[in-house]
N, C-alpha and C positions, 0 to 999 in steps of 0.2 A: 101667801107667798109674795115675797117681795117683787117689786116690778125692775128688772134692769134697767138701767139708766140706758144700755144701747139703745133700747126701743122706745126710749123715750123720742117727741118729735123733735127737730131741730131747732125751733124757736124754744122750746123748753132748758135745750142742752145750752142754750147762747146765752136767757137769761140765767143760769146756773153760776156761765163760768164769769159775767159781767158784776155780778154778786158776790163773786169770791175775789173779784178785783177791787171792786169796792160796796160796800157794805151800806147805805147810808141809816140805813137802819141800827147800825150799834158801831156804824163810825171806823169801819176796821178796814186797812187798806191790806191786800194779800193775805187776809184771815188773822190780821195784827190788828191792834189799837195803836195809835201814835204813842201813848203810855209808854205802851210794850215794846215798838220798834226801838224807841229811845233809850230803853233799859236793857235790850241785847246790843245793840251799839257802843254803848257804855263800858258791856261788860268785853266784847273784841276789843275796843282801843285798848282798855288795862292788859288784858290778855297778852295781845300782840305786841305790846309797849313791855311789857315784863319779860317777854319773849326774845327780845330783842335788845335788854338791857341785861339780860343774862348769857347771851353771845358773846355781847360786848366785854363784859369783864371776863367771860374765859378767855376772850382772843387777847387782853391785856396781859390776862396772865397766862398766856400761850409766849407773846413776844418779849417776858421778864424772863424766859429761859433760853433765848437767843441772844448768842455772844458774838457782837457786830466788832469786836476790838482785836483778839486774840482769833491766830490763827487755826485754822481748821486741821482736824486729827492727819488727815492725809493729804499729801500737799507732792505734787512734781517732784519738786526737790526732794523730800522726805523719803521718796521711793516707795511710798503708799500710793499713789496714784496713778491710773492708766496713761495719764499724761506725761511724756516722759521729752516731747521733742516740740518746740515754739513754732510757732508759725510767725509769720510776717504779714503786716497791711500795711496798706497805701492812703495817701488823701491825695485830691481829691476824689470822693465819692462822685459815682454818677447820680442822674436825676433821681429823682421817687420812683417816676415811672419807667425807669429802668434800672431797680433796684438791684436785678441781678446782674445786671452788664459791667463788664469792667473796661469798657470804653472808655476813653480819656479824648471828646472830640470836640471842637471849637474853633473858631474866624477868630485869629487873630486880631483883625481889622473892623470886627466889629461888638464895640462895647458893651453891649446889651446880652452879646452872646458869652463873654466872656464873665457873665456879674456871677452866674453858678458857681464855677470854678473857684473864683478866685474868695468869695463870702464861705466856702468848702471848707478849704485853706484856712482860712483867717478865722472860723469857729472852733474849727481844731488847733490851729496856735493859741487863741486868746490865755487859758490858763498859762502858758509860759510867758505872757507879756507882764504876770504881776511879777515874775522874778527878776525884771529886768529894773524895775522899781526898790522895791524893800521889801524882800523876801524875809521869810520865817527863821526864826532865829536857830532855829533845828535844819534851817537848807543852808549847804556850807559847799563851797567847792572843792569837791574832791581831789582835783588836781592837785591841789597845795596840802591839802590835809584828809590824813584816811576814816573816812565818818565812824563815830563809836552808833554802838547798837539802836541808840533811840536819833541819830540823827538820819536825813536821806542827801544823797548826791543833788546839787541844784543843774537847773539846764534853761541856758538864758536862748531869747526867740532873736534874737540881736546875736548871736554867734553865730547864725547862718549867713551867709554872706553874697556879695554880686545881688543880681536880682531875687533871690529867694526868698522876697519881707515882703509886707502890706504893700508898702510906700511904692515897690515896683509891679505893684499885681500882678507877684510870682512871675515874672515873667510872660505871664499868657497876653501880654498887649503889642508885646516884641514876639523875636521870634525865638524865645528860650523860656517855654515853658518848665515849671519847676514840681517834683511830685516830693511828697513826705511819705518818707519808710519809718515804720513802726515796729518792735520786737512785742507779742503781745504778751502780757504779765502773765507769770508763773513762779508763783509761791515758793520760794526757796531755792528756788532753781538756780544755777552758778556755773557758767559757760568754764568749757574746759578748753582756755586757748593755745594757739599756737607758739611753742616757744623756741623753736629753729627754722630755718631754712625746710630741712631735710621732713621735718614733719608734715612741710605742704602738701595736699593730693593732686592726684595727677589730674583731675578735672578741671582742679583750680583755673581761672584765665589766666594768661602769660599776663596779661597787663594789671591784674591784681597782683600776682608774684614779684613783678616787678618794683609795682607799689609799696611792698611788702619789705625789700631788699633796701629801698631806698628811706625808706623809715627806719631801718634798721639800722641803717650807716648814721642817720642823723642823730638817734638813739646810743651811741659809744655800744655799737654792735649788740645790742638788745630788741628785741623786736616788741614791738610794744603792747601792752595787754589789753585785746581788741577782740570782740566779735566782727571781724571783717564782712566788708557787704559789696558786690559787683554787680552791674547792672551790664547786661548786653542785648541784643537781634537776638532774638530763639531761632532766626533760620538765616541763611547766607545773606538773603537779601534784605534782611530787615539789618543785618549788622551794616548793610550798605548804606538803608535808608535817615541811620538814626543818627548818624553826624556827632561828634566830640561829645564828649559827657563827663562835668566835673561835679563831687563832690564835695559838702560843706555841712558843719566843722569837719567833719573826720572821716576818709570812709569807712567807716564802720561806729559799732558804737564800745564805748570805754566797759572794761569787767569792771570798774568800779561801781557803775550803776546795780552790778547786779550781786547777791540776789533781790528779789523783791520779796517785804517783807510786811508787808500792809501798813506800811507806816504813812499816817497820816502826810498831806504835803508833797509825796514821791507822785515824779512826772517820768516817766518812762522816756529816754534821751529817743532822740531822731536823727535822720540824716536825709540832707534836703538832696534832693538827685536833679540839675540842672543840665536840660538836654540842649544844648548849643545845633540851631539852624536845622532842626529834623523837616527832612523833604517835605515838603506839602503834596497834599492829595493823595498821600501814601498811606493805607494801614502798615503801622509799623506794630511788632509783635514783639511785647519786650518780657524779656525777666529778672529779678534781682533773688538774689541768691545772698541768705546769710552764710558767714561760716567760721565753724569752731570746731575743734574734734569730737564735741557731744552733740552736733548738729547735722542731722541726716534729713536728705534729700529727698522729697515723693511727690512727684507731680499729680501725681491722683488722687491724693490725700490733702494738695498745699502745705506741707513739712518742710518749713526751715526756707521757704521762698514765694514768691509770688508773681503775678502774672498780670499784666495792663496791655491794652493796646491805645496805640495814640495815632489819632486821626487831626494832620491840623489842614485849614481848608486855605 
């Protein structure tokens, strides 16, 4: 009968297992020969090399059946998709580390605190500054002329005005700090705007209606085709705190930009929102509001508007 190796003695069990580590007797390190180690080694790189080159060309030919040019089956506009109402952002963003915050807070007075903000700003303008150069021969100004199918509306960084450029660092070194409002892209989508008086809603602000009334007159009684945008206080006392507020170019942004249609070159238009003298040391609690008759309100949701507060020191 065999003897169990359990009851073997311990110096017996040590040289057993120091033997199986190495061998010097027939040269075999882990119950291998160098030979042999060399020759399963060999055979994993091919293995794993084949492995992995055979990945590779399915995921090539995984991304030869994705169509990055032509629009997707179901799109906003198309009335395929659950997406049916734009939402609105803002620059500048807050820090990293308060990624979720949408605090807009900063010393005037002091430049070092102001370099966020205003580098914000100015990585989110950069692509509109090549238009202001020599733009693509497909970006044409829609104002003068209604773009055919393969052109996009151009939108120069130099049409925003007063403090709202580089050169004035947005304002945040004075005391008229400047934010950018953005419409965020949706696929076919095509603002249904206002085209009388009598159409406005009754939520509308008196000072947008008004705005509204006097473009009109200037217009040979046309009201011009616009997704309008208003900025005000969310509460009595922030509309105390926030002090005059002008818009630049427009307030609102042109139907001609829209719809958006993946065409190469298209920058989605802005509108710089310049807060003239907001209190200091005040949180002020603002919001801006797009509006078109296809454009519905949800503060719970962010639909069709958006929320910042600004804190200047």
């Amino acid at each position: 009968m065999a003897e169990n190796s359990f009851f073997r003695p311990a110096s017996e069990r040590d040289d057993s297992f120091k033997k199986f580590l190495w061998n010097s007797e027939t040269g075999q390190f882990l119950g291998r020969t160098g030979a042999s180690w060399f020759k399963i080694g060999v055979f994993y790189v091919i293995f794993y090399a084949c492995l992995a080159g055979f990945f590779a060309v399915m995921l090539a030919i995984f991304y030869q059946t994705l169509d990055t040019i032509s629009l997707p089956k179901y799109t906003p506009g198309g009335g395929g998709s659950i997406l049916r109402n734009p939402a609105m952002g803002f620059r500048p963003l807050p820090r990293h580390e308060n990624v979720e915050s949408t605090l807009i807070w900063y010393n005037n007075g002091d430049n070092d605190d102001i370099k966020h903000w205003v580098k914000s700003l100015n990585d989110f303008m950069e692509p509109y500054e090549e238009n202001n150069e020599k733009p693509a021969d497909h970006v044409i100004n829609c104002s003068e002329t209604e773009p055919k199918s393969n052109q996009v509306c151009i939108f120069k960084s130099d049409w925003l005005a007063d403090k709202c450029n580089k050169t004035e660092n947005w304002g945040y070194s004075r005391d008229s700090p400047c934010i950018i409002l953005k419409l965020n892209k949706m696929i076919r989508w095509t603002p249904e705007v206002y085209e009388t008086i009598e159409e406005l809603p009754p939520n509308m602000p008196q000072a947008l209606k008004d705005h509204i009334n006097k473009s009109m007159k200037e217009n040979q009684g046309i009201i011009p085709k616009m997704i309008w945008v208003s900025c005000e206080g969310e509460n009595p006392a922030d509309q105390e705190y926030i002090g005059p507020i002008q818009y630049s170019p427009w307030q609102g942004f042109p139907a001609y930009y829209f719809p958006y249609m993946h065409i190469p070159g298209y920058l989605p238009p802005v509108v710089a929102v310049k807060f003239d003298k907001p209190s200091s040391n005040v949180l002020i609690n603002i919001e801006c509001r797009a509006w078109a008759k296809n454009i519905n309100h949800d503060r719970q949701r962010r639909l069709g508007l958006v929320h910042f507060e600004l804190l200047k020191d």
